[in-house]
Wavefront OBJ file of the C-alpha trace (Angstrom):
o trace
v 45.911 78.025 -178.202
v 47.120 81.544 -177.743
v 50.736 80.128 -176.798
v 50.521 78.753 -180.432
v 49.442 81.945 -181.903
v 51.558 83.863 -180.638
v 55.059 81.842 -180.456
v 54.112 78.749 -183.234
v 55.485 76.311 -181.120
v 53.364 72.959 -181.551
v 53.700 72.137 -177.978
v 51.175 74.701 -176.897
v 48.742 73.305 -179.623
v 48.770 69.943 -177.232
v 45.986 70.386 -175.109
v 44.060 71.684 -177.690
v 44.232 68.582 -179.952
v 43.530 66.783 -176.951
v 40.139 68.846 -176.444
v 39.166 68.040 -180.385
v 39.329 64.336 -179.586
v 37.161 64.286 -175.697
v 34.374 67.625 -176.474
v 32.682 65.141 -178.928
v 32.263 62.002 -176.179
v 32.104 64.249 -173.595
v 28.628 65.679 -175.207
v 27.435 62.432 -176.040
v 27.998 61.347 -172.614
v 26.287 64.163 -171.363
v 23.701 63.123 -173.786
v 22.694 60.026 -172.432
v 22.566 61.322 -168.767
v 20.074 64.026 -169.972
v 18.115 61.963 -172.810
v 15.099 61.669 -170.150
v 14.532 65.730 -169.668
v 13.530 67.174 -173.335
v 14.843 70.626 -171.756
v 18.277 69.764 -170.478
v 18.193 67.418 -173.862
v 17.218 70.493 -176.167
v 19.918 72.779 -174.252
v 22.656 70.669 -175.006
v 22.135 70.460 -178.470
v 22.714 74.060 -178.263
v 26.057 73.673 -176.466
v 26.620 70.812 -178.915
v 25.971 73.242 -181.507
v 28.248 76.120 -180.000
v 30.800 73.400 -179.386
v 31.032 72.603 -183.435
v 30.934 76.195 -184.288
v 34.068 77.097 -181.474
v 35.957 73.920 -182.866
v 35.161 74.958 -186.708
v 36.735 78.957 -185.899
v 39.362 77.568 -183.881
v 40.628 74.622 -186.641
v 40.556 77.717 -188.987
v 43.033 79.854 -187.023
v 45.358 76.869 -186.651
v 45.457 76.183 -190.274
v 46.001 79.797 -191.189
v 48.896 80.086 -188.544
v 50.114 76.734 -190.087
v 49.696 78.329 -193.757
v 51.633 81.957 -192.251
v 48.182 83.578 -193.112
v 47.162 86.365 -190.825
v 43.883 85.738 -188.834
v 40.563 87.008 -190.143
v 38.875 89.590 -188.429
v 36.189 88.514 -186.483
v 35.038 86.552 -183.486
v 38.442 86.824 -181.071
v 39.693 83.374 -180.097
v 40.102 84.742 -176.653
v 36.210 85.263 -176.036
v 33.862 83.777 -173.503
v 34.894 82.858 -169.712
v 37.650 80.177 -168.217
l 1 2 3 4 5 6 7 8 9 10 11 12 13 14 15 16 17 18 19 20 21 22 23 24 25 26 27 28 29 30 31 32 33 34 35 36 37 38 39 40 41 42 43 44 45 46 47 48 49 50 51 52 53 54 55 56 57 58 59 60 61 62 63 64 65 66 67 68 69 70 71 72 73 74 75 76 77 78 79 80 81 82
């Protein structure tokens, strides 16, 4: 994501498209395996929540390189741990 930021070159934007499609069935998978265990269940509808709210800040910042808008300031892109 930060390749595409930076240079606008739609090849770094790859694995990131890939990501939007799998997070979604990857948490519903993980879903199922915890559906038994109303804690595990109840914390992943928290990461299911902070998934959607990454994926909605991170579609904006793609559509307002793809517009030539500069980014908003706010929550860096670059935040939380690899």
């Amino acid at each position: 994501m930060t390749g595409y930021v930076l240079t606008r070159e739609r090849r770094y934007l790859t694995s990131y498209e890939q990501a939007r499609k799998e997070l979604p069935r990857a948490v519903d998978n993980l879903g199922d395996l915890v559906r038994d265990d109303p804690g595990q269940a109840a914390r992943l509808e928290r990461v299911r929540a902070l998934t959607e709210e990454r994926a909605t800040i991170l579609a904006a910042l793609v559509a307002n390189v793809q517009a030539n808008r500069p980014r908003r300031a706010g929550p860096s892109c670059s935040t939380g741990t690899r």
